[in-house]
Structure formats: C-alpha cells, structure tokens
VOMI-937649 format. One record per residue: residue number from 1; x, y negated, z negated of N, C-alpha, C in turn. Coordinates in pm, 1 decimal. Last residue first. Example, Ala and Ser with C-alpha at 12.3 -4.5 7.8 and 13.67 -1.06 7.14 Angstrom:
<nodes>
2/1285.0/225.0/-708.0/1367.0/106.0/-714.0/1290.0/-3.0/-787.0
1/1319.0/569.0/-780.0/1230.0/450.0/-780.0/1320.0/330.0/-780.0
</nodes>
This chain:
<nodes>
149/-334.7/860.3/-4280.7/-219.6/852.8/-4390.2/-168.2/812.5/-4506.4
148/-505.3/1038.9/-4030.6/-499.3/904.7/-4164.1/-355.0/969.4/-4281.8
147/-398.7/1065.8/-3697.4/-415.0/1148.6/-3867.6/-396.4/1062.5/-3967.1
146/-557.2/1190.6/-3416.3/-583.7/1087.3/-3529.4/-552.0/1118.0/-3659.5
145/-510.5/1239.0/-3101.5/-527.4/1357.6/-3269.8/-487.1/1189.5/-3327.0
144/-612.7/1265.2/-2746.4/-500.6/1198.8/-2866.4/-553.5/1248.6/-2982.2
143/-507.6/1253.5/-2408.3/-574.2/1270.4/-2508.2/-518.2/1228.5/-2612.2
142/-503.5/1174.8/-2051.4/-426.5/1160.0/-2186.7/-545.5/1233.6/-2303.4
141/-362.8/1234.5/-1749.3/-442.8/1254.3/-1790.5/-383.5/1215.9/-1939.2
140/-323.7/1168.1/-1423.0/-236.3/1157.1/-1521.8/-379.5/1129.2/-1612.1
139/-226.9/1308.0/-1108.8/-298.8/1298.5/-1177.0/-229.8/1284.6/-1326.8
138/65.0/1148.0/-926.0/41.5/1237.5/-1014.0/-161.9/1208.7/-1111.4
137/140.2/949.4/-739.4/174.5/1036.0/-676.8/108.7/1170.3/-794.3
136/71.8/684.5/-878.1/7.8/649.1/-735.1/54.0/868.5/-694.7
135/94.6/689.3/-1140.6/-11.8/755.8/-1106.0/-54.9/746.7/-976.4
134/385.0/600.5/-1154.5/363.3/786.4/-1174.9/250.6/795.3/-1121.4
133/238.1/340.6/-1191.8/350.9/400.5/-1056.3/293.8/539.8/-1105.8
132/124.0/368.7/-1417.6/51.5/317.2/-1339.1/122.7/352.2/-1203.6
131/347.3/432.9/-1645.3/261.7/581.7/-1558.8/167.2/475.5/-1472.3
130/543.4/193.4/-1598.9/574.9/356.2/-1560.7/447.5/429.3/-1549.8
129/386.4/13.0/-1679.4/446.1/-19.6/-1523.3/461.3/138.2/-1509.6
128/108.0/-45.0/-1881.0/256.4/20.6/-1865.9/248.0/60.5/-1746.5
127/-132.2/-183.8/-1828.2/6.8/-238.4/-1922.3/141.9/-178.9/-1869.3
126/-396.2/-72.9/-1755.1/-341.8/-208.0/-1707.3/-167.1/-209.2/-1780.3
125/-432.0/148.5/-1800.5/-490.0/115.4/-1642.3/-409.8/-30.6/-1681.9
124/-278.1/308.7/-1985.4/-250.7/344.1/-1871.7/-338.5/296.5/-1776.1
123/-335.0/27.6/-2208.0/-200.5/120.2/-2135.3/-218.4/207.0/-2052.1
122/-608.2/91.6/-2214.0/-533.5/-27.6/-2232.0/-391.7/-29.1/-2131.8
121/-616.1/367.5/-2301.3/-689.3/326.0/-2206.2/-594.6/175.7/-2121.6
120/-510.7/325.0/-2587.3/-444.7/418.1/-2475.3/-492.7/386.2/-2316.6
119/-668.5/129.6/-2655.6/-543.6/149.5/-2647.8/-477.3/227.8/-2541.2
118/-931.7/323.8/-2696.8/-874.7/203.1/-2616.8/-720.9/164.4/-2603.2
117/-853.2/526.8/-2881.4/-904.9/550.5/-2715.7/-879.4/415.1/-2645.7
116/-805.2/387.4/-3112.4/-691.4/430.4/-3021.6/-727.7/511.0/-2889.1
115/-1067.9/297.3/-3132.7/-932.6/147.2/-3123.4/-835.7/259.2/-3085.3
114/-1189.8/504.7/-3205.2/-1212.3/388.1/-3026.2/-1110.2/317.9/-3058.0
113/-1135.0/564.2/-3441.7/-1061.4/680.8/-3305.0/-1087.8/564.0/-3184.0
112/-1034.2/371.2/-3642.7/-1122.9/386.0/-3582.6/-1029.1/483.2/-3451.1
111/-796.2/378.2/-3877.0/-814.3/339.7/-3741.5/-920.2/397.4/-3704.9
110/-722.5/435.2/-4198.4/-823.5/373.1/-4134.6/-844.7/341.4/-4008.0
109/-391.9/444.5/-4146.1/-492.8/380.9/-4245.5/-614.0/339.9/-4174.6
108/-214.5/665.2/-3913.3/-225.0/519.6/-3983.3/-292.3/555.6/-4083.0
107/-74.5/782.6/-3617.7/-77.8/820.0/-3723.4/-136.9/683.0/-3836.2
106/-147.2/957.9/-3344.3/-119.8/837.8/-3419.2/-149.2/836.3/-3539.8
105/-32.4/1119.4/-3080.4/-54.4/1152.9/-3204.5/-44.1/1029.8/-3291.7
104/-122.0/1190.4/-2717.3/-112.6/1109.3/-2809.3/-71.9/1125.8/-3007.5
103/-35.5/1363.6/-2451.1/-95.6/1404.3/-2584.2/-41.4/1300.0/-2666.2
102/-84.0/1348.2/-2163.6/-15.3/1274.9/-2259.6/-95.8/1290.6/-2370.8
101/17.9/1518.9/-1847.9/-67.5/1475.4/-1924.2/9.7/1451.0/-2035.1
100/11.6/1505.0/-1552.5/77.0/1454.7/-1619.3/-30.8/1453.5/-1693.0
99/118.4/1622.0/-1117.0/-15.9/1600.6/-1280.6/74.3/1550.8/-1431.0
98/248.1/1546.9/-971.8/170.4/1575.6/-951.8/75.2/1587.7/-1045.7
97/635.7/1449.2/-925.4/505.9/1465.0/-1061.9/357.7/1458.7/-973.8
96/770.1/1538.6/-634.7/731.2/1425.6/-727.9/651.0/1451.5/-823.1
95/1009.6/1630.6/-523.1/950.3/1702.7/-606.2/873.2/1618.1/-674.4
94/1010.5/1626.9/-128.9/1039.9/1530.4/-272.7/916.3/1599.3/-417.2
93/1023.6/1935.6/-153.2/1109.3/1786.5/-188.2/1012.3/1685.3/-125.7
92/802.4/2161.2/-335.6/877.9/2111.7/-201.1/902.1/1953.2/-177.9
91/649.8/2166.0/-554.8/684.5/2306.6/-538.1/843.1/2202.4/-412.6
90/606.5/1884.7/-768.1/564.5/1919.3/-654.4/665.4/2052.9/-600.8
89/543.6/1962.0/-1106.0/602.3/1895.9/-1009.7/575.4/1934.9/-880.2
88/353.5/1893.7/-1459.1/383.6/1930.3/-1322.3/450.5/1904.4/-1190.5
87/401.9/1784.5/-1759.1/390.9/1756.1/-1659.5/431.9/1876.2/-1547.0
86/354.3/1668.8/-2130.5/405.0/1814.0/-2018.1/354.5/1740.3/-1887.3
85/475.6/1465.5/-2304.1/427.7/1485.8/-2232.0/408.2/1593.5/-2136.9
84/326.6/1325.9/-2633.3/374.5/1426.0/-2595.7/343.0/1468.9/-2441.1
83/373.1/1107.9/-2842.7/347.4/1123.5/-2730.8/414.2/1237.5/-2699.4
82/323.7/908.7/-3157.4/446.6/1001.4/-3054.2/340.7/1054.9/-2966.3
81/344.3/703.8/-3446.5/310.8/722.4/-3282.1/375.2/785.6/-3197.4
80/225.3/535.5/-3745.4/337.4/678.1/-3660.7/254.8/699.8/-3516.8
79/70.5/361.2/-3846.9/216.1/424.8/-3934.4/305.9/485.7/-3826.9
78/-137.5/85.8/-3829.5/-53.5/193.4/-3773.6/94.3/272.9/-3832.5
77/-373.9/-44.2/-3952.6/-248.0/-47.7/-3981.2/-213.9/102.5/-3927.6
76/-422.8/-310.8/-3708.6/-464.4/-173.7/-3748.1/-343.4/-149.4/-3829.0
75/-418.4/-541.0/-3548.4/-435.4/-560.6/-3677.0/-489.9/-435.1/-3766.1
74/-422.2/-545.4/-3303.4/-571.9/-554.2/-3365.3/-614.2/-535.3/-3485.6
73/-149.0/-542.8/-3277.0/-201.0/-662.2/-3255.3/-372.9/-668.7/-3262.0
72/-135.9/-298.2/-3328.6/-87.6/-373.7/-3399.9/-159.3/-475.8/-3369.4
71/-257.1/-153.5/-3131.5/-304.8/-142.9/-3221.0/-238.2/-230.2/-3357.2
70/-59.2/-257.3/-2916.9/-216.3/-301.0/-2890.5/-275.9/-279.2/-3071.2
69/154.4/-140.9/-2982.3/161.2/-266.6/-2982.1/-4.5/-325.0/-2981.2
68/138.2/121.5/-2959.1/183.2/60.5/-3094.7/149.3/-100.8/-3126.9
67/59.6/127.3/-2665.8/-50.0/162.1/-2796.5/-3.8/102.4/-2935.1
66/313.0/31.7/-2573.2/183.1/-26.0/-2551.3/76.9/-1.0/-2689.1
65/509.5/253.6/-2668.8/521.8/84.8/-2755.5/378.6/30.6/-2673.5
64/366.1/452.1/-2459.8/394.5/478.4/-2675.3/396.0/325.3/-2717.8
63/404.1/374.9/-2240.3/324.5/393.1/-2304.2/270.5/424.5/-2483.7
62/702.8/426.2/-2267.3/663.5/243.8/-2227.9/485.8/276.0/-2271.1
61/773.3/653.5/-2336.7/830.2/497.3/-2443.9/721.9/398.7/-2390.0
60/691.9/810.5/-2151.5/640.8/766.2/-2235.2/678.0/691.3/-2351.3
59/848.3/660.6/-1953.2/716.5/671.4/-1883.4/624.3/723.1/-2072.6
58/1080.2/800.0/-1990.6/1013.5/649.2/-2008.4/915.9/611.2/-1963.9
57/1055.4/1070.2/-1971.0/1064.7/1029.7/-2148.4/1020.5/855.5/-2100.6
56/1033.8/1096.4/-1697.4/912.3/1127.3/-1758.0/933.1/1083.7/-1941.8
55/1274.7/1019.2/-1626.1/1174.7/923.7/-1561.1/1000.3/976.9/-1684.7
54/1437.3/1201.5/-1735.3/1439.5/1089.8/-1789.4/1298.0/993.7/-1774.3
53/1371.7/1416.6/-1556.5/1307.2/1421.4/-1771.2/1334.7/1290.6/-1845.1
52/1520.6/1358.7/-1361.0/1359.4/1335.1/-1381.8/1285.3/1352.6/-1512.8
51/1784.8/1358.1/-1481.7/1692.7/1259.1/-1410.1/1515.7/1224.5/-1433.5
50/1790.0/1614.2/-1723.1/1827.7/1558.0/-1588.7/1757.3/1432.0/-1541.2
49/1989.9/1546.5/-2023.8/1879.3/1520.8/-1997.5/1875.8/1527.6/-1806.2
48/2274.2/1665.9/-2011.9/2219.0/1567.5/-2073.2/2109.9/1580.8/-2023.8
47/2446.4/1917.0/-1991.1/2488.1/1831.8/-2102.0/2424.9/1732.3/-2093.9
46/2454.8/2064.0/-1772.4/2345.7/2128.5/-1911.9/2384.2/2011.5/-1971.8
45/2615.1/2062.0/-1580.9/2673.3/2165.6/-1692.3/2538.5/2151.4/-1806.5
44/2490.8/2085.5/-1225.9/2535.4/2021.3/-1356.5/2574.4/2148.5/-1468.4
43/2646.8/2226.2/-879.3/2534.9/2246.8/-1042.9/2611.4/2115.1/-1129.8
42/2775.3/2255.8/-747.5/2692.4/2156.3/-684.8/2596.2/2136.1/-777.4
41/2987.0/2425.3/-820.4/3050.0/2318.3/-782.1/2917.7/2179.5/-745.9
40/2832.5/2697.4/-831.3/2867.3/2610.7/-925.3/2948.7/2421.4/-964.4
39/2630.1/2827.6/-651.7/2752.6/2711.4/-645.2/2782.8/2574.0/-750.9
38/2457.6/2954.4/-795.1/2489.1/2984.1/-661.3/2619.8/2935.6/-613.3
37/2415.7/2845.0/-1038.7/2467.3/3020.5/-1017.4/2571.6/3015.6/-911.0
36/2401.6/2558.2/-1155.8/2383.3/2631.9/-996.5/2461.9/2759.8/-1002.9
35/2281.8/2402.5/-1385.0/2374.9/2420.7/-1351.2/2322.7/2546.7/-1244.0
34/2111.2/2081.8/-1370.1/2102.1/2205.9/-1409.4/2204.7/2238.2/-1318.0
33/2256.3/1738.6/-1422.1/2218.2/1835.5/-1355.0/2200.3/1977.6/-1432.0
32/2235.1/1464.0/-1650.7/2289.0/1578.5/-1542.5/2196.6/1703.5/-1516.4
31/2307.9/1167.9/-1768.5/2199.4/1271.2/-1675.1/2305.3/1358.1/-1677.1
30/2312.8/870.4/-2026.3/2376.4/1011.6/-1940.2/2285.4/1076.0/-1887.8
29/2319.1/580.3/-2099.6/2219.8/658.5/-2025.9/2310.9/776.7/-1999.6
28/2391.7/279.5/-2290.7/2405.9/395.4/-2140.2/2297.5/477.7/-2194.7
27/2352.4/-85.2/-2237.0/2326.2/-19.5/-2284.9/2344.7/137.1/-2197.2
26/2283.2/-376.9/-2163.5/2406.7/-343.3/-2189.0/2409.3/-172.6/-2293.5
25/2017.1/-434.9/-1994.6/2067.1/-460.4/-2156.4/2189.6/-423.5/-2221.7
24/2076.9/-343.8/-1767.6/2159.3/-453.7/-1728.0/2151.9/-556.9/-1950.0
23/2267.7/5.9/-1809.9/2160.9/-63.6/-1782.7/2190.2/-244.8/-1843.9
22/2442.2/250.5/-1678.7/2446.9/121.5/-1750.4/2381.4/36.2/-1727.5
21/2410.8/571.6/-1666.4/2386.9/485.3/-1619.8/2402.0/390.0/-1742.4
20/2634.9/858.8/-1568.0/2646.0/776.1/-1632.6/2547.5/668.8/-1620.2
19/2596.3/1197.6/-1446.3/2601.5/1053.0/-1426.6/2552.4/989.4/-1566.8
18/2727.7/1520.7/-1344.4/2695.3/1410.2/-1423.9/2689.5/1288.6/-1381.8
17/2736.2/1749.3/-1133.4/2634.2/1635.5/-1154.5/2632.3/1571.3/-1226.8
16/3057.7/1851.0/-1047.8/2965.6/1859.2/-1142.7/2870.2/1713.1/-1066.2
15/3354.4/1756.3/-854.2/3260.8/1840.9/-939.4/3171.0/1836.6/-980.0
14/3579.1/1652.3/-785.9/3460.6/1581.5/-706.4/3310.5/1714.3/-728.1
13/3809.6/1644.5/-834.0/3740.6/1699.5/-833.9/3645.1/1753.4/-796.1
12/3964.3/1350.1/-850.2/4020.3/1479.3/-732.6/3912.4/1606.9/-729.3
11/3847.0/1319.1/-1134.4/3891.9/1261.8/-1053.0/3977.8/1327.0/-945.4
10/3523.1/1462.4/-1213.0/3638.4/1427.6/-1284.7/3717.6/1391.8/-1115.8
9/3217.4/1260.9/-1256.2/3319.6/1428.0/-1155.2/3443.4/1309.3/-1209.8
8/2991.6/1125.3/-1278.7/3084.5/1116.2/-1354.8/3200.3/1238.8/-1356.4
7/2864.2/837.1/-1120.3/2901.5/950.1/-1087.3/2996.8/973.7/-1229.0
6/2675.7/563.3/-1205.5/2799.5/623.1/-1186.5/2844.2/763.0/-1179.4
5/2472.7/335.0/-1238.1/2492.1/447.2/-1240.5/2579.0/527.0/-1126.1
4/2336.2/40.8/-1304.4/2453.4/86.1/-1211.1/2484.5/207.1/-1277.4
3/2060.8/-195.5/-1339.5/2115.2/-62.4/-1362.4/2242.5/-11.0/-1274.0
2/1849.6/-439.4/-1414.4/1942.4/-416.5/-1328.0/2007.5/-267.1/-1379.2
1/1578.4/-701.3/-1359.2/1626.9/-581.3/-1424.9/1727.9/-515.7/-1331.7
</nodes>
C-alpha cells in the first residue's frame, strides 16, 4: 500500500495547510488545517477534513465494512450500517486518541442482536487493522441499536 501527499500552498507562498493525498488505488484525499487567529500564515482555511478526522473516519469504514461483511457472510439480511464515532485526544503532543467510542446502527430483517455483538466483537479484536492500532494508544469502546426493517 502506497500514498503521496502533497502540500498544497500556492506557489511563492508557502501558505496555508492544505494537502492533497493520492493513494496507490488511484484515488484523492484533501486535509487541512484549522485556521490560526494567531498566524494566519500557519492556519488551514477550513476546507477539508483535518488529518486526524481523517484517521478517525477510517478507522470507521474499516470497522463498518467488517460488520457488513461478517453479517453478510452469516447470511443475515443486512440493510444499513453506520457508525458513529466521538473520540478523545491527548491535551499535549503527540495528541494521540485516548478513548474512542463506536456507536454502531444496523439496520436489517431479523438479525439476532448476538450476530451483531459478534461482529462487532469480530472486528475490533481480530479484523480491522485501524482500531486494533488506535487501540495500542486509546481505550476503544463500542455499542450498537438494532433496527428491523
């Protein structure tokens, strides 16, 4: 897996926090920065997601397609799956995630609540690479709402 992310300050500028990333599926990514009162020259403008809201949205894609996928493959009929994550950060650098929790919402026909306790289970001790990392530096907690459909 491969990624190249690019500064995106306009040229002589050498302005703003944006970045560009191009991931090796051929695919982008924009970040940026919150913008700086103080020095505006060292702030982002607000225009994309920052970094770390990235690290925390894939952290729940990769747990979201686990459960989709586990409960598919047990042959559930699953309709709808979203994740909701709030999280905590560390007060002093390195600001790393310290707690994390993941509000589940699945949506189907008939699923037994243990087939999506497991699942979820499934995915955050063995499957998904993102919160099993997240969890060497963050308590990471989940729950979940069951709504037949």
């Amino acid at each position: 897996m491969e990624c190249t992310v690019s500064w995106t300050a306009a040229a002589g500028t050498r302005s703003g926090m944006g970045f560009v990333a191009e991931t090796g599926s051929g695919h982008v990514l924009v970040m940026d920065g919150a913008p700086d009162a103080a020095n505006p020259a060292n702030g982002g403008q607000n225009l994309a997601p920052r970094p770390m809201e990235t690290v925390l949205a894939g952290t729940g894609g990769c747990t979201a397609y686990d459960v989709v996928l586990i409960l598919k493959r047990g042959r559930h009929d699953v309709r709808g799956c979203s994740v909701k994550l709030t999280s905590e950060r560390a007060d002093a650098d390195p600001k790393v995630f310290t707690k994390i929790h993941m509000q589940f919402t699945v949506t189907g026909r008939g699923i037994p609540a243990a087939a999506v306790e497991r699942a979820i289970a499934m995915s955050h001790e063995k499957y998904c690479s993102a919160s099993i990392m997240l969890g060497k530096t963050a308590e990471i907690t989940t729950g979940f709402d069951l709504v037949e459909a």
